[in-house]
Every structure is written in structure tokens, then in C-alpha cells.
C-alpha positions, 0 to 999 in steps of 0.5 A, spaced: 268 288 504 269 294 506 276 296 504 274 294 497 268 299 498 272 305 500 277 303 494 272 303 489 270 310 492 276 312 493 279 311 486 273 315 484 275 321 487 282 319 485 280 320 478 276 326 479 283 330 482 287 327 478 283 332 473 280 337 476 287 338 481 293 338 477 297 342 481 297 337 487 301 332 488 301 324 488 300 322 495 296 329 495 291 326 491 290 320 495 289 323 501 284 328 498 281 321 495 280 317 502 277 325 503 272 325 499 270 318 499 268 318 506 264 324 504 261 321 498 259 315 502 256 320 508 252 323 502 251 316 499 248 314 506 244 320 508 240 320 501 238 312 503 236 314 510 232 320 507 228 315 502 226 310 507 232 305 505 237 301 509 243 302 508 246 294 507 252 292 504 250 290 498 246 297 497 252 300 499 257 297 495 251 297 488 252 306 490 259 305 490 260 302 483 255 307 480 259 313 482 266 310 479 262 308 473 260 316 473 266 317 473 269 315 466 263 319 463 266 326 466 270 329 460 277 330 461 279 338 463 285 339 457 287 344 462 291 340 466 296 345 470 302 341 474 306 345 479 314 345 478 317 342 485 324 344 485 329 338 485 332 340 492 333 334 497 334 332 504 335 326 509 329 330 513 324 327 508 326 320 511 325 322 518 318 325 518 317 319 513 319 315 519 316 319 525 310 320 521 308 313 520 310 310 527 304 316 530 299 313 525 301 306 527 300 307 533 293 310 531 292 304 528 294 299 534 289 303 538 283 304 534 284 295 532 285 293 540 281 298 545 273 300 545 270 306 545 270 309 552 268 316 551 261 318 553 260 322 546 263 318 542 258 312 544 252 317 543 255 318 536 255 310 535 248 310 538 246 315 532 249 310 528 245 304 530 239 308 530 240 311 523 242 303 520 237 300 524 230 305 524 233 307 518 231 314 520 234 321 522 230 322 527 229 317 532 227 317 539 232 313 542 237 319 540 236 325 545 234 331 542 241 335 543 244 330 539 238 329 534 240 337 532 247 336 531 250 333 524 250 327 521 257 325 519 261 322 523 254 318 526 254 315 519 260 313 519 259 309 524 254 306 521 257 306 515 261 301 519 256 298 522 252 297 516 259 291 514 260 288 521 266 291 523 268 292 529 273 297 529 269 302 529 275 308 529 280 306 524 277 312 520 279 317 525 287 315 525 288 315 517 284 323 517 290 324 522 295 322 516 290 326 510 291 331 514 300 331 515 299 328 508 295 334 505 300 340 510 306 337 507 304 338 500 301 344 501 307 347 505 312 344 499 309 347 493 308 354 496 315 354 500 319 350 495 323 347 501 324 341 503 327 342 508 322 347 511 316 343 509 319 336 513 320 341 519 314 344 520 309 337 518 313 334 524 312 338 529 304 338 526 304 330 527 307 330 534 302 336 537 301 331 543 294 334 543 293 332 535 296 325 536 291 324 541 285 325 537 287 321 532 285 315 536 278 318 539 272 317 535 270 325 536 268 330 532 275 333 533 279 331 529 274 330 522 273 338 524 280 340 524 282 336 519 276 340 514 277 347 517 285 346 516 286 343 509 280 347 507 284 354 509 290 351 506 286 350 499 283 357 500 289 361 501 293 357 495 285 360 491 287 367 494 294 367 492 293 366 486 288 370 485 292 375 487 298 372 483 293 372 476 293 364 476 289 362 470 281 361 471 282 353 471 286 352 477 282 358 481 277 354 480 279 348 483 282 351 489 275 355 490 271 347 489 277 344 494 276 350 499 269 350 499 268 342 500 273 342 506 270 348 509 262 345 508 264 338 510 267 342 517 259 344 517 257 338 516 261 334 522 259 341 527 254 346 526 258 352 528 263 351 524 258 354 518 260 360 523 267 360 523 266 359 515 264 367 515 271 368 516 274 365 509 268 368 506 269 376 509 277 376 506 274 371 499 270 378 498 275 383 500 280 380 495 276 380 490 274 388 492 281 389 491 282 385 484 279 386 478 272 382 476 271 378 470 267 372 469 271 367 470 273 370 477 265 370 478 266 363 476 270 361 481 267 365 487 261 361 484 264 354 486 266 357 493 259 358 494 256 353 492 261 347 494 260 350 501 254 350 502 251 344 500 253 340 505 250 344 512 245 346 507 242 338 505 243 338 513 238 344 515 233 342 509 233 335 514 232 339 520 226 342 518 222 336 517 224 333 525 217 333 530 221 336 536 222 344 537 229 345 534 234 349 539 235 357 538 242 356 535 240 352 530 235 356 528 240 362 528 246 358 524 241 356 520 239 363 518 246 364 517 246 359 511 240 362 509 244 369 509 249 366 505 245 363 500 242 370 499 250 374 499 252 369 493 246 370 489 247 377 489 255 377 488 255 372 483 248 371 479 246 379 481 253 382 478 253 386 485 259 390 484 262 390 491 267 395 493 273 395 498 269 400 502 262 397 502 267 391 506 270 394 510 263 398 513 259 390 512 265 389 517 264 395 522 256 394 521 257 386 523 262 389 529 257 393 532 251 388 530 254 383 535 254 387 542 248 390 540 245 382 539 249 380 545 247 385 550 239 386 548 237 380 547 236 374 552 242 370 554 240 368 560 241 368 568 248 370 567 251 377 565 253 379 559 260 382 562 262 374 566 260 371 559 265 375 556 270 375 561 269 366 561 270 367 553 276 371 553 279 365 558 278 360 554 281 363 547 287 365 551 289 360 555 286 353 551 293 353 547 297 350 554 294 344 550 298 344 545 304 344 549 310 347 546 307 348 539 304 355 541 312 357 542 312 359 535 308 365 536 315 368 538 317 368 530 312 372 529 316 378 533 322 376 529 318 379 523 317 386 520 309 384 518 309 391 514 315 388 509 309 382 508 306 380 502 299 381 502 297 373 501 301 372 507 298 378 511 291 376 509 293 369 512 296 373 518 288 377 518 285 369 517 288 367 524 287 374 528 279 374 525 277 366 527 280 369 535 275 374 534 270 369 531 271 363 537 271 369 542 265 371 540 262 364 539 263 363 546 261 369 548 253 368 546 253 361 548 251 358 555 258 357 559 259 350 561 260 352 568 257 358 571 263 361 575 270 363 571 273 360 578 270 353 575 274 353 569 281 355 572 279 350 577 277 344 570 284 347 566 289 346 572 287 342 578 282 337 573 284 337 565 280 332 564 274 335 565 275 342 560 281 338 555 275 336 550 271 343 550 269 345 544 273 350 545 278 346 544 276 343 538 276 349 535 282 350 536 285 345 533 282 347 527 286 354 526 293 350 529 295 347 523 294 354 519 298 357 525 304 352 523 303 353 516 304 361 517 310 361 521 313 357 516 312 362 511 315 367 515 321 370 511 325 370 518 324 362 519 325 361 511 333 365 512 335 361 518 333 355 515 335 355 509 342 359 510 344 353 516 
């Protein structure tokens, strides 16, 4: 039954893209439905849980009808706008079909036949269990730190739960696959290479550190498949701004964008940090470009489809009888401050400038090390803190194996002979490094020695390989991959062989 809930769901969201996103392709939109379904349905879950309701199957299965039925109500965008793929072939779409498909079956094989096993990912389904049984979000079985943290993939576990399914990670490989599914796509529309977009997707699926998270039910994998897709979504929004797109299909990038990187938020509360990012250049762009309304329009989509979600969640937070941590306090105030930043950007008409950017950009700078050395961060220096951050930015990427290898494109390059979209998604990349540096920086080290970590990632991976730095990093990896595909050196040397 749970298959035919998710299908109704699916087809839902199918329905909704198929008008909204012209410009994606077919199996594009089916991964982004599949997306969008377990979104709808973590909605649909939270808001049950929220009024006191159990989520059984057949309340679930009635919710799901509804948001289907609601959907052939929607009117229908006569402004439809499909993108032109050139015809060009190549036996490589065969192999990245095969290597592809043979990683996510093995997924499956893994998720179908083991149990859990991971400490983390059993105090997910502990969560789960105690938001489908207590029918509550605040429950005592739950330990405090976990009770802070966002509600997603706890909900899928008792969305699982709630129709007696044992398996309770298939979900996690078909992300994996959404997420190659969504790269290609993307990565085809805007090179028009076949051949360029099978490549580079086939070394995004046999990233080992990818394919591994595939099959563990961590917040990992849901993170970077949200963080990632939704920075793919927010450059094809900014390069067609740049490029004089037309409104509608601004505005269905932004809406595309702003959910993936709301449901980053949703899954992991920092991630409502490292959304600053998109958010600064979003703002810097349109410093830049001419205003109208339909591009406020557009920036008024971004906003509000980001911040719903994290929103929702902080709302929740404040009815919890327990104190709540000092940084939830202070992503919370970043939310807030969001909030008030689109306000005075699209509803105040705040005319923004490319210089009042670049100062907010400084200010910001210089408010963060003023923060981090006048206010208490604990017995540790601030110095040794630093120091143990810059180790994790810089030396997680041994992980990714060979993947970090394409970095020597980039000094095959001339960046200044860059178009600007290309140098805005090289400032996003160099701009979430700073952002993860500083995110470290500020929070409590899991060990108090830079000796430990060199100790952990060396001598004993496995206690450092699952760090939330290194989930962080997964995040900005297929963004990564996807600007050094873009390169004109790569694009010369494939397509001239």
C-alpha cells in the first residue's frame, strides 16, 4: 500500500511540474516528483502530528487522494517553455544507463536484506516511533539534542512505519538516484553535450563516498541531495536572469531552488547557514541587473519557498517544554532575519545596490570574528578552533577519493576569459568553504586536540568519516563536478576527441 501512496502523491507533484517546469526533462520530473512527494508527505505528517492525529495508513492514503484531486483544480500555465536538446548521440548514455542502475540495485539489495546498524540512524527510527506512537514531537523517550533537530527523516521513518514496512531504508538509494537523474539533466541542458553530461554523471555515481551513503539511512545523503539540486536550480535561475529568460521560467527556477534549499533546512538545521550563500549572490545578481516586478516576483518565490519549511520547524521549537540550545537560537535568528531581509527587498521595494552588497559582505566579515572572539566559545581558544576548522575544510576531501582530482582543470583555465554565470557558480563554491570554515569555527570541536582529528581521519576513518563536516561536504561535491564540466578547457578536450 505504501507504494500506491507515494504513486498518488508522486503523480501529484508530476502534474504540478509538468506545468510549472516546462523546461525539465521527462525523467527529470519523475525524479523531482518522487522529491516532492516525500516532501508533501513529511508536511502531510508533521501537520497530523501537530493537531494530535495518528498518522495510520488510511488517514495517510485519504491526505494523499486530496493533494492529487487538488491538482486537477490548479489552472494550467499557458506559458509552457520547453528547452531545445540538441540531437546529438552517444553509445556513453548505454554505460552511464548501466553503471548507474547497477549502483542503485545494489542499494536496494542493501537496504531490502540488512538492518540498521548505525547508532544515529536508530535514534532517527527512535524518533519516528515516538512521533507515530506518542503522536508527538516532543516526547521523553527522545533525548534533548535529537528533539531539537528537524523533523524529516524521523518522519519517514514513520512514514514507513505507519504502513509496516520493514525495510526502512529503501528511501535513501532512490535519493542517490534523484540525484544522478537530476545532475544529468541539468548538466545536458546547459552544455548540450551528451557526451560531456554521461562523463561527468558517472563519476558523480561512483564517488564511493556517494554510493556509500546511498544505502545508510543518515541525514547525508537527504542533505546533499537537497543542497546540491537546489544550487543546480539556483544557477540555471541566475543565469537566466543574467540571459533575459522570461519571467515564467524565472520563476519556476527560483520556486525549484528555494524548496530544495528549504528542504536542506528541513533535514539539518545548518544548512538554513549555508542557504546565506545563494542568498548573498541571488541579491548581488539583481544589484546588478535591472529590477521590474516580475523579477521581484521571482525573488519573492525564492524567499518564500525557502523559508517555509525551516520556518514550520522554529514555529514548533518554541512550543517544546525544554530549553532549547544556544545555536538553535541563533539559526533561528537567522531565519528571522531572512525573513525580515525579503520583506524589505520585495514587499518594502528596498532598492539595493552593488556597493551596499559588497559593504553587507565586509560588515558581515567583520561581525563574524568580532562574534567569534568576544563572545563565549568555551574552554577552548579561539586560535585552536580556527586551526582544527581549517583542518576539516581542507583535508575531508581524502574521502572522495579521486574526485577531488578534477581541481587541476581548474588551473588549465584562464578564470578571467569566464562568463559571469560560470564565475558566480565558481564565488558559490569558494563562498560554502568559507561558510563551512566559519560554521566549524563557532561550534564545539568533537575533540578538543588538532592531534585527535589527525589521529581519527588517519589512523581510525571510521570514527571522523560521518562528521558533519563531511556531510557538509557532500552537499557542495556534485556542484563541484558539475563547474568543472563546464570549464571551456574540459568542454574543448572532450568534445574535439
Amino acid at each position: 500500500m505504501i507504494w500506491f501512496d507515494i504513486a498518488l502523491l508522486g503523480y501529484a507533484c508530476y502534474r504540478i511540474l509538468g506545468g510549472w517546469c516546462g523546461w525539465a526533462l521527462p525523467s527529470e520530473k519523475i525524479a523531482m516528483a518522487f522529491i516532492l512527494a516525500l516532501a508533501s508527505k513529511s508536511l502531510i505528517l508533521f501537520f497530523l502530528i501537530r493537531l494530535g492525529i495518528q498518522p495510520i495508513a488510511g488517514i495517510q492514503l485519504l491526505a494523499s487522494a486530496f493533494v492529487l484531486v487538488s491538482t486537477f483544480l490548479l489552472p494550467k500555465n499557458p506559458n509552457e517553455e520547453r528547452e531545445i536538446l540538441p540531437s546529438q548521440k552517444t553509445g556513453l548514455i548505454w554505460i552511464t544507463l548501466l553503471g548507474v542502475s547497477g549502483l542503485f540495485v545494489l542499494s536496494m539489495i542493501n537496504a531490502w536484506f540488512f538492518p540498521i546498524t548505525e547508532s544515529d540512524a536508530i535514534w532517527y527510527q527512535i524518533r519516528g516511533m515516538s512521533f507515530f506512537h506518542e503522536v508527538q514531537f516532543d516526547s521523553e523517550s527522545v533525548v534533548p539534542q535529537l528533539k531539537q533537530y528537524p523533523p524529516f527523516v524521523p518522519l519517514l521513518f514513520a512514514y514507513l512505519i505507519a504502513f509496516d514496512v520493514g525495510f526502512l531504508k529503501v528511501f535513501f538509494p532512490i535519493l542517490f538516484l534523484c540525484l544522478n537523474i537530476i545532475f544529468y539533466s541539468r548538466l545536458l541542458s546547459i552544455s548540450g553535450s551528451q557526451k560531456i553530461a554521461c562523463l561527468f554523471t558517472m563519476i558523480l555515481a561512483t564517488t564511493p563516498y556517494f554510493w556509500w551513503h546511498g544505502v545508510l539511512p543518515f541525514l547525508d545523503m537527504t542533505t546533499a541531495v537537497f543542497y546540491s539540486t537546489g544550487t543546480l536550480y539556483w544557477y540555471c535561475w541566475v543565469k537566466s536572469k543574467i540571459d533575459g529568460s522570461s519571467p515564467d521560467k524565472e520563476k519556476s527556477y527560483a520556486l525549484a531552488s528555494g524548496i530544495l534549499f528549504g528542504l536542506a533546512a528541513w533535514t539539518r538545521m545548518e544548512f538554513l547557514l549555508y542557504d546565506l550563500v545563494p542568498i548573498f549572490l541571488t541579491v548581488y545578481v539583481f544589484s546588478r541587473y535591472s529590477e521590474g516586478s516580475s523579477s521581484r516576483d521571482s525573488l519573492k518565490v525564492f524567499f518564500i519557498s525557502l523559508l517555509l519549511f525551516p520556518s514550520v520547524w522554529f514555529l514548533n521549537l518554541i512550543t517544546f517544554d525544554m530549553v532549547l540550545w544556544s545555536q538553535v537560537k541563533m539559526v533561528a535568528g537567522v531565519c528571522s532575519f531572512l525573513w525580515i531581509l525579503a520583506f524589505a527587498l520585495v514587499w518594502g521595494r528596498w532598492n539595493i545596490s552593488e556597493t551596499n552588497v559588497r559593504l553587507v559582505f565586509v560588515f558581515a566579515v567583520l561581525g563574524y570574528f568580532l562574534l567569534l572572539f568576544l563572545v563565549e566559545t568555551g574552554p577552548m581558544p579561539v586560535w585552536k578552533k580556527l586551526m582544527i576548522s581549517l583542518y576539516r575544510t581542507s583535508v575531508v576531501h581524502i574521502y572522495y577519493l579521486f574526485t577531488a582530482s578534477l581541481m587541476v582543470f581548474i588551473f588549465f583555465e584562464k578564470i578571467k576569459s569566464l562568463s559571469e554565470q560560470k564565475k558566480l557558480l565558481g564565488f558559490f563554491l569558494i563562498l560554502f568553504l568559507f561558510t563551512h570554515l566559519a560554521i566549524f569555527s563557532y561550534a564545539t570541536p568533537k575533540w578538543p586536540t588538532l592531534s585527535e582529528f589527525v589521529y581519527a581521519t588517519f589512523i581510525q576513518p571510521g570514527n571522523s568519516v560521518n562528521l558533519s563536516d563531511t556531510r557538509g561536504m557532500m552537499s557542495i561535491y556534485p556542484v563541484f563536478i558539475f563547474f568543472t564540466s563546464l570549464l571551456p578547457f574540459v568542454n574543448r578536450r572532450l568534445t574535439n576527441e
